[in-house]
Structures are given as C-alpha cells and as structure tokens.
N, C-alpha and C positions, 0 to 999 in steps of 0.2 A: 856484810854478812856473807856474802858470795864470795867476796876473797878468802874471809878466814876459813871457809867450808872450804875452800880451793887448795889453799894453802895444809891442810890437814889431808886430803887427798892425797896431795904431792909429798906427805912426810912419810905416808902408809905405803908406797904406792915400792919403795927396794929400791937397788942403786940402779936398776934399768931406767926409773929417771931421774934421778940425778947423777947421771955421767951427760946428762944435756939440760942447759937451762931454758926455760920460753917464757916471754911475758905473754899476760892475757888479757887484754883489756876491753876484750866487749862478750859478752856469755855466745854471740854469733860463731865464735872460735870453739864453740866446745860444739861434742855430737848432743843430740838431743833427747838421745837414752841416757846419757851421761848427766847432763845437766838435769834428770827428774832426780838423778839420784842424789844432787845434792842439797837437795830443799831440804832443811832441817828444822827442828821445832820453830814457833814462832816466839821471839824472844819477850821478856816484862817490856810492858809499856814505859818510856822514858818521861820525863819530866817535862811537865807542859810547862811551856814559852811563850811569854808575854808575847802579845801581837806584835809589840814594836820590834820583839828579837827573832820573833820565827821570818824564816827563810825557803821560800816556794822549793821544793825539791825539783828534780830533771825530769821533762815530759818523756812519760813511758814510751813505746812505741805501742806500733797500732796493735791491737790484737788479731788474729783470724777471725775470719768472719762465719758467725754461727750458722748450725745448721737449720734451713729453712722451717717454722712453727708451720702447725697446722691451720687449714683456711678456716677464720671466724664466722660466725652466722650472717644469714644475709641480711641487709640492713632493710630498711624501709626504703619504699620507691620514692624517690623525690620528687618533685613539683614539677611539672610541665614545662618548658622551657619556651619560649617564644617562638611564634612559626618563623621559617625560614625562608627566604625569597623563592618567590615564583621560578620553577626550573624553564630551560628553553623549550620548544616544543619538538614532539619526538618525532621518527619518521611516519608517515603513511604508513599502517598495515598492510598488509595483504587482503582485498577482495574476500569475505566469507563467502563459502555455498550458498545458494539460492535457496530458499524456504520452501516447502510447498506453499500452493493456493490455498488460501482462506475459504472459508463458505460465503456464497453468495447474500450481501447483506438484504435486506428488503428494500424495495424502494424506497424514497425518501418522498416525503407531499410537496404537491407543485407547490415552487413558490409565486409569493405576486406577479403581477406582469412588471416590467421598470419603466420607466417613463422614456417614449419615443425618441430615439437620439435626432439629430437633424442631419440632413439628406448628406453622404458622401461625396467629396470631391467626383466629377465624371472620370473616369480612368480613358486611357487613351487606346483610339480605335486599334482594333487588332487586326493583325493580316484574314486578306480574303480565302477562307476555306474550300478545301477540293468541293468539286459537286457531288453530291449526292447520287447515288444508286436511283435509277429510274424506277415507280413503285407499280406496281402489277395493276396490270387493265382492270378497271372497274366493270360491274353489271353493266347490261344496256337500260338506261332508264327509260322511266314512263312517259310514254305519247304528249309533247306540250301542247299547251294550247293555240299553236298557231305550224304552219307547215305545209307544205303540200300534199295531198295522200293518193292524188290521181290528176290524169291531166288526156282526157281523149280528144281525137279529130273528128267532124264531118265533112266531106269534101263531094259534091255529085251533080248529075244538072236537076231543074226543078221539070216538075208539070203543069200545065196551063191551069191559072188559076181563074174562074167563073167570075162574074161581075154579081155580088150578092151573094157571097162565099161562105158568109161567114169568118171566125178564127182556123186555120188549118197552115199545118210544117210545108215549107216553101222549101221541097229537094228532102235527102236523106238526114237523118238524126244519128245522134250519139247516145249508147247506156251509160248511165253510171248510177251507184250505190253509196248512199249516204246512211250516217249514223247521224243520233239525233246532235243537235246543235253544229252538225257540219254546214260546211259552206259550198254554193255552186256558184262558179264565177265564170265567163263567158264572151265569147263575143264572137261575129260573119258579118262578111258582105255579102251582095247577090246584087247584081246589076237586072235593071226591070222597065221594060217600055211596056205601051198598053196599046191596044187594038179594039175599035178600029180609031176611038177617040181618046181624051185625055183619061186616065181615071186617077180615083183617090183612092188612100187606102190607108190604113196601120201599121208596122212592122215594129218587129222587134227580135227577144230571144223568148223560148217559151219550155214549160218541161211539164209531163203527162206521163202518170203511170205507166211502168211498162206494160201493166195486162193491159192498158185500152184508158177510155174515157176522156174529157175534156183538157182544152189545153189550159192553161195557167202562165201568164206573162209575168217575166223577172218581175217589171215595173207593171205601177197601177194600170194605166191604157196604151203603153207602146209610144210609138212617134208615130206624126201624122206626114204620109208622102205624096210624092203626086207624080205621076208614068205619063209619056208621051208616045205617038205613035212615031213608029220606026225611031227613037231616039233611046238606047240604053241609058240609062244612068243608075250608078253604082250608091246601093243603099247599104249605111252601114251600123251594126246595133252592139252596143256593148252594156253588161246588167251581172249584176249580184243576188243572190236570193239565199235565203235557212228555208229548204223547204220540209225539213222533216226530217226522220230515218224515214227507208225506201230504195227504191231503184224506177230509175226514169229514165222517157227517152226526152232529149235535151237537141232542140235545133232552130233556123232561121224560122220564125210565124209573122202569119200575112193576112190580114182582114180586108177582103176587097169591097170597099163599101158603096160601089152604083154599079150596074152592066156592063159598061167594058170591060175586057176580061185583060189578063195577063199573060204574055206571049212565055212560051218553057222554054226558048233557045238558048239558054243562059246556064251558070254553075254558080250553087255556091261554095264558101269555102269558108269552115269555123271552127273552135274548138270552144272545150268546154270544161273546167278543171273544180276539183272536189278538194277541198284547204279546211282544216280544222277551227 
C-alpha cells in the first residue's frame, strides 16, 4: 500500500524526478511530513484465510513512547510489614542543662532498727598525733581534807617549877587558830633535873585558850618522869589532838607531883602545826 501510494507520488511529482531514479525501501528514507501525507484511505477488508494458510506478517517497529497519564488516586495503605532488625547503638548525646531544685519533699518515717551486724575487723594502729595545745589553768579548788594550814615554833628557857605545882607551861608557848574539825599536831623536848632530891612528875604537850584558863593535855594524863639532882635529862613529848575552832596557846606542860622543885637553867625547844 505504501509503494503504490509512493509510486503515484513519484508519477505526479514532473520530470524534476524522473531525470533521477531512487529505490526506497524502508519508509525511514522518506521525511516525516511526507510520509503523513501519504496514508490513504483504508482499503476493503481481504478474504479470510484458513489458519493453516495465514502467514504471521513482519514485526512492526516500536512505536514512540507516549506522553506520560495523569497520577491515579491513592490507593489503600497496605499491611504492616515486619519489624526490622535492632539498629546499632547511636552515639552519647550531649550533657542537657541542669534542672532547677525540686521542693523539699517531707521527711520520710523512721524506719525499724536492723539487726545488729557483728563487731568489725580491728583496723590498724595509726600513726602517733602532734600534741595537743596546752589547755588554760583551771580555778583554784576547794581546801581538801587533809594539808597543812599552819606550822609555829616555841623555842625559850623555862622557870623553876614548885613541888606541888599543879598542871602549868614549862618555858614559852605558841598561838595558833583552828577551825572546827582541824587538827593540832606537835611535839619539844626540855631537859629537867630536880632539887634538892629526886622528884616525879607529868609531861607532856598541852593547849589553853588564848584569853586564859586551864590547861588541857594532847593525851589523857601525859607521861610519868622522874628529875634527879644535878643530873639533866632530856624529856621528850609528841601528841595530836581536834580541839575545836578557837585560838590557843600550845606548849611543853609539867605536873610536879611531891616538893622538890624543878631547876629553870634549861630551854625548851618545840613546835606546833594546824593540818586539816
């Protein structure tokens, strides 16, 4: 159909071309303005052919490919499709800002006590620490019960003491002042001969109000002595006593108990001390 259309072209067409001949054998050879113009009617349908005598004709070539349709509606979401493996882990963020403080919640109630755990291993000795700061002098405390609070002397010679004397201080005395439940503790010698015979006598230590009045021995009655003529000998009296609160005088005492008298040429020498 394309030849014979080609062919009538070429009869129309003046001697400009037929003074040249050209075969044509693929419609590629003709311009493409040209070849619309020569589609002509479609011609009677031919005479159908047994299957066993029809013969597949020549595969067309491809045609251009059309201009792209419009997009169809969207379809329906399909089904879920199975999770996908665990990805790796990503990196550390970045540190956010710090929050402000919360409000202070209430306390919380004690709990039980727990049950006592058992004693820890001992840890091991630690080194010995600098000394300590020396700490500031304390008050001076109260008076104890025991001390000294006084301690006098009497040192002097005596005077002739009479035979039938009575108790009377053999030489000078010592004062001292006692508070109650103090102590006088004491002791002298005094060397003593008697004239013109032997005598006897008492001694001891003795203490007498200082305004006056009688004398009072440490002990119950003294010791008992005994004086010879021209013969000194050294008598010696030591004695403790509570006599009170007061003030007294405190010295050697001597009870000449027959007539021979007691010679003064002599000293005694004593003290006398006041202890809590």
């Amino acid at each position: 159909m394309v030849v014979a259309c080609l062919a009538l072209f070429v009869a129309s067409a003046g001697t400009s071309i037929a003074a040249s001949h050209y075969l044509i054998t693929s419609t590629k050879q003709i311009k493409p303005s040209v070849l619309k113009q020569l589609k002509g009617a479609r011609g009677p349908a031919g005479p159908s052919a047994t299957p066993a005598a029809a013969l597949p004709g020549q595969k067309g070539d491809t045609g251009a490919t059309g201009a792209t349709g419009p997009a169809g509606p969207k379809g329906d979401t399909g089904a879920a499709g199975p999770a996908g493996p665990q990805g790796s882990k990503g990196n550390t963020g970045d540190t956010g800002a710090a929050g402000t403080n919360g409000d202070k919640g209430d306390p919380g109630a004690n709990g039980t006590n727990g049950d006592k755990g058992d004693p820890g291993a001992n840890g091991t000795k630690g080194d010995k620490g600098d000394p300590g700061a020396s700490g500031a002098t304390g008050g001076t405390g109260p008076q104890g019960p025991s001390g000294v609070v006084n301690t006098v002397t009497f040192v002097g010679s005596i005077d002739e003491i009479p035979g039938d004397s009575g108790i009377v201080f053999a030489g000078p005395t010592a004062t001292v002042t006692t508070a109650a439940g103090q102590r006088l503790t004491g002791a002298a010698e005094v060397p003593l001969y008697s004239d013109p015979t032997t005598a006897s006598f008492y001694f001891g230590l003795c203490y007498q109000s200082h305004g006056g009045g009688s004398l009072t021995n440490f002990a119950p009655t003294g010791s008992l002595g005994y004086a010879y003529p021209s013969d000194p000998r050294v008598f010696t009296a030591t004695a403790s006593v509570v006599p009170g609160a007061g003030t007294w005088n405190v010295g050697f005492c001597v009870m000449n108990l027959f007539s021979p008298k007691l010679e003064s040429n002599t000293v005694v020498n004593g003290w006398v001390q006041v202890t809590n």
